[in-house]
C-alpha positions in Angstrom: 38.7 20.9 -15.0 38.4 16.9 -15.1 34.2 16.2 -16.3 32.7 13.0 -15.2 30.5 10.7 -16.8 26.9 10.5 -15.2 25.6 7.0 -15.8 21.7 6.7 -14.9 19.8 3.5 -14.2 16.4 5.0 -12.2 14.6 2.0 -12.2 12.0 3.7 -13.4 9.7 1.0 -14.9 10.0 -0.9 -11.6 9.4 1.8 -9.5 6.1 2.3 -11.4 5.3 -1.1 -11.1 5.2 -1.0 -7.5 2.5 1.6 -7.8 0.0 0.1 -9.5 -1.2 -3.1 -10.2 -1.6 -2.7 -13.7 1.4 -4.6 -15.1 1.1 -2.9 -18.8 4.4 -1.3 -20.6 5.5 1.9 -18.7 5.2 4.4 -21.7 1.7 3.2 -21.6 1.4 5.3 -18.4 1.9 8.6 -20.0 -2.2 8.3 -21.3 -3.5 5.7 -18.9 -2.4 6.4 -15.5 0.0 9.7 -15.7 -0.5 10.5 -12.0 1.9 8.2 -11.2 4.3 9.4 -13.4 4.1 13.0 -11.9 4.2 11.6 -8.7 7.8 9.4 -9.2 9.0 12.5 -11.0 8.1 14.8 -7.9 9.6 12.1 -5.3 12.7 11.8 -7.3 13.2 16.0 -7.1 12.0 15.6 -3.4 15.0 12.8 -2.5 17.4 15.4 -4.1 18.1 14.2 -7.7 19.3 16.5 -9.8 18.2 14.0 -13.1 15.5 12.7 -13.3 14.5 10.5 -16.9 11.0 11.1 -18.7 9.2 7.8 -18.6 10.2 7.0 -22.4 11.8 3.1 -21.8 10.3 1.1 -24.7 8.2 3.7 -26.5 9.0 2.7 -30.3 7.2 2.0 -33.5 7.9 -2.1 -32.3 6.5 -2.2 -29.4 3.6 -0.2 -30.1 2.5 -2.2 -32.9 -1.2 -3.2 -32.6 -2.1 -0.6 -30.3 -3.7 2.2 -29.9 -0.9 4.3 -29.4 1.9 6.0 -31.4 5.2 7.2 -30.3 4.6 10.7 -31.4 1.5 10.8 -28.4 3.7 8.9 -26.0 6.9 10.6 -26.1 5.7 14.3 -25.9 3.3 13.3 -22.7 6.5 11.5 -20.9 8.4 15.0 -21.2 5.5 17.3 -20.5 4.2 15.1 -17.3 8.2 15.0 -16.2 8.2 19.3 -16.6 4.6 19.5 -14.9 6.1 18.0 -11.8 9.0 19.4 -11.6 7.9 22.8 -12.1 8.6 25.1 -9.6 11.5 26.1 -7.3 13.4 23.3 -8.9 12.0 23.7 -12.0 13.4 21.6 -15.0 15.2 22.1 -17.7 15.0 20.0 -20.6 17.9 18.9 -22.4 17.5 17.8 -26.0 14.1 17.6 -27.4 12.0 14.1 -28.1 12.8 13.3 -32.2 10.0 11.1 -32.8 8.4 9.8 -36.1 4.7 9.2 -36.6 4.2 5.4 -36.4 
């Protein structure tokens, strides 16, 4: 049996973008605004994907530097609003588990 290689590239940040006008870093999301996180998660499942990435582009120690935030809030609210939608007759399955640090 020959396995593939899946490459992802959702577009995720840019596909939040476009629904708000807030312009702040994505992972900020996950606390500010996470209904729109649930709701890209649930129209990816709807459009057939069978992957679809918890909204954890750029939430690190770095970038989060001088706010209010820290990685090990961020991280665990990108998986849990990614399982909340997705729960159901398609319901997800996580693979690996987030490994962050306290900042």
């Amino acid at each position: 049996m020959k396995h593939g290689i899946t490459l992802m590239d959702g577009a995720v940040g840019t596909s939040l973008w476009e629904k708000t006008e807030d312009k702040a870093p994505v992972w900020q999301y996950n606390v500010t605004n996470p209904r729109i996180i649930s709701e890209l998660c649930r129209e990816y499942a709807d459009a057939g994907a069978e992957i679809v990435l918890a909204n954890t582009f750029g939430a690190n120690a770095m970038s989060m530097k001088g706010t209010p935030y820290r990685v090990a809030e961020i991280v665990p609210a990108a998986m849990e609003l990614a399982g909340e939608a997705l729960a159901g007759p398609r319901e997800a399955r996580a693979v690996g588990r987030p490994a962050a640090r306290p900042a």
